[in-house]
One Martini backbone bead per residue (centre of mass of N, CA, C, O) as a GRO file, in nm:
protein
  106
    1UNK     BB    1  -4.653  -3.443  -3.012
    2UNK     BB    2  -4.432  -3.185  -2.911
    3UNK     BB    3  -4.500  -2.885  -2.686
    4UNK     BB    4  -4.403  -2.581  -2.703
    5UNK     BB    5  -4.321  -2.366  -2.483
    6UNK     BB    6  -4.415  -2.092  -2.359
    7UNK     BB    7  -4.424  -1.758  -2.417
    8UNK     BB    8  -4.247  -1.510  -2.286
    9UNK     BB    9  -4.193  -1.168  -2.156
   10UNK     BB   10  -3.884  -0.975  -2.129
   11UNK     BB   11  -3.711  -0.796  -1.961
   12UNK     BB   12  -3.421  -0.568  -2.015
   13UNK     BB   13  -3.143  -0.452  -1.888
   14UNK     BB   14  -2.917  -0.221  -2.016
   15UNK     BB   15  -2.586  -0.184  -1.900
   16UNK     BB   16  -2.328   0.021  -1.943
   17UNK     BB   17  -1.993   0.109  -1.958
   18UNK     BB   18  -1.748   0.321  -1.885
   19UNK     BB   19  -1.669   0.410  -2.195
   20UNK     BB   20  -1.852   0.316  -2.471
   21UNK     BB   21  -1.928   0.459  -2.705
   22UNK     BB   22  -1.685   0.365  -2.914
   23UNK     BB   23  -1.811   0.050  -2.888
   24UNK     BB   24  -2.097   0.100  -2.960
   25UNK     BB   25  -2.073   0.211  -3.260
   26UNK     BB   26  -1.908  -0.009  -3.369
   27UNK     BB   27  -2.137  -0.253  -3.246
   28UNK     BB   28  -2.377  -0.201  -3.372
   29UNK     BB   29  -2.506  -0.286  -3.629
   30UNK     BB   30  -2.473  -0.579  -3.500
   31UNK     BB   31  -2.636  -0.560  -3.265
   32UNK     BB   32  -2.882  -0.513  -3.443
   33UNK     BB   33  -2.899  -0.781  -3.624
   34UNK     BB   34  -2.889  -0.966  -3.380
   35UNK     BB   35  -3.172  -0.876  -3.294
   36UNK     BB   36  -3.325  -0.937  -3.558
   37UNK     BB   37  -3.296  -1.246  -3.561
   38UNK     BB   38  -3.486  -1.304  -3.345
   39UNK     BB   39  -3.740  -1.176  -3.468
   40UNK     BB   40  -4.051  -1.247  -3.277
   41UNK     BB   41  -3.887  -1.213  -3.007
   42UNK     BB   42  -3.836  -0.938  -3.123
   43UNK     BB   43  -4.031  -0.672  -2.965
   44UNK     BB   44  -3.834  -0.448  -2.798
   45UNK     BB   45  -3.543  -0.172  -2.861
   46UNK     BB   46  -3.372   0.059  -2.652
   47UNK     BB   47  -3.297   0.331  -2.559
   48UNK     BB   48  -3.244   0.612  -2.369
   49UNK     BB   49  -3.249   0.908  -2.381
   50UNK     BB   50  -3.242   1.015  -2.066
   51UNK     BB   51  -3.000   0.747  -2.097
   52UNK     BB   52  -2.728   0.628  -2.256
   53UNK     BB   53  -2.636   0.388  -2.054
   54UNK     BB   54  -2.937   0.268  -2.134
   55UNK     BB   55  -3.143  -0.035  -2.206
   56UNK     BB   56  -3.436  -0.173  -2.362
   57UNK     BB   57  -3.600  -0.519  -2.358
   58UNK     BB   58  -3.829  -0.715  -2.555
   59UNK     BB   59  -3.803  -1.091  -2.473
   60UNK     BB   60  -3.883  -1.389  -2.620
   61UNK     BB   61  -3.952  -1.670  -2.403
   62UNK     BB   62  -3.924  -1.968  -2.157
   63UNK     BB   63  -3.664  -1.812  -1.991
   64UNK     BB   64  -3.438  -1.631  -1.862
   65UNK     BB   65  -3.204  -1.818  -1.944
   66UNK     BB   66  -3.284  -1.805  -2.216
   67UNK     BB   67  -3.232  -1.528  -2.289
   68UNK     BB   68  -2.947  -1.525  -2.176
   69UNK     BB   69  -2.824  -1.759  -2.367
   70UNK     BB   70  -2.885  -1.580  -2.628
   71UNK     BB   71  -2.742  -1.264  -2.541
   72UNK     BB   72  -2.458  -1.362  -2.497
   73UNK     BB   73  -2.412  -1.295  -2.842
   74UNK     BB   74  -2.409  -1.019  -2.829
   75UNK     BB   75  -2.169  -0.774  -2.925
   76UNK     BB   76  -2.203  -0.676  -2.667
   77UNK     BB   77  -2.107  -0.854  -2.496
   78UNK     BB   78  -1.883  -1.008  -2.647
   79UNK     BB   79  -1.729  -0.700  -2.589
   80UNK     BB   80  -1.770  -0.578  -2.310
   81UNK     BB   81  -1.988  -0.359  -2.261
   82UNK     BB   82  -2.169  -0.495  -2.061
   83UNK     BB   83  -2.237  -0.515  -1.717
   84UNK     BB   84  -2.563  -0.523  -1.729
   85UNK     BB   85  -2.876  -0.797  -1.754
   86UNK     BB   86  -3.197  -0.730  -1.630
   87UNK     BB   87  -3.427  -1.037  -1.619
   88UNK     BB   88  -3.777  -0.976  -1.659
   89UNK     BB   89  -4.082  -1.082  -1.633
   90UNK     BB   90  -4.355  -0.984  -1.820
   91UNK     BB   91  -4.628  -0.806  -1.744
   92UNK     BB   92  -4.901  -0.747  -1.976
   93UNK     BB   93  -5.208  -0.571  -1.894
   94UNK     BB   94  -5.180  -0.258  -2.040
   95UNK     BB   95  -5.331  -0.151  -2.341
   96UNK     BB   96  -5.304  -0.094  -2.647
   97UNK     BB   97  -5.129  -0.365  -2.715
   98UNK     BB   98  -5.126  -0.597  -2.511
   99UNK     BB   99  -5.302  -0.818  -2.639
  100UNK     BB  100  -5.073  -0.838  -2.914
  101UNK     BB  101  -4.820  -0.936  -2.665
  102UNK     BB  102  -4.994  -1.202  -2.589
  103UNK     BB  103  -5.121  -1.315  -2.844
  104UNK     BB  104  -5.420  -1.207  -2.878
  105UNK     BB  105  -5.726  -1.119  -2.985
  106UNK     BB  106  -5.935  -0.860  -3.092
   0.00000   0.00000   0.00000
């Protein structure tokens, strides 16, 4: 029995292009969906409140290259929304949630 790599959790962050708020918006929905399909992969998701030009994505995955070729998928990529999409591994290492993203038993 071939044994599945191990998750990682990447952070994400999304860089919108500019003057793109009316294709934000008109494709919000489905990329909404589109991030829900992730299932248990999508960590968490949002815009910056005071800086509406970008947002963070945490999600897991077995290389920043699975999360990227997952992401190419979002219908913000695929219309041209993105600019830029900077993928690193997330060291979860503190706080009230960390052991629950890491996946252990508190």
């Amino acid at each position: 029995m071939s044994q599945q790599p191990a998750q990682k959790i990447y952070s994400v962050l999304y860089v919108y292009g500019p003057d793109t708020a009316a294709a934000r918006d008109e494709h919000r929905p489905a990329h909404r969906e589109f991030l829900l399909g992730l299932g248990a992969d999508m960590v968490a998701a949002g815009a910056y409140v005071d800086d509406p030009e970008q947002a963070l994505l945490l999600v897991r995955g077995t290389s920043a290259e699975d999360v990227r070729t997952r992401l190419a998928q979002d219908p913000f990529a695929v219309h041209g929304i993105l600019t830029e999409a900077h993928i690193h591994e997330w060291s979860c290492a503190i706080g009230t949630a960390a052991a629950a993203l890491r996946g252990e038993q508190s």
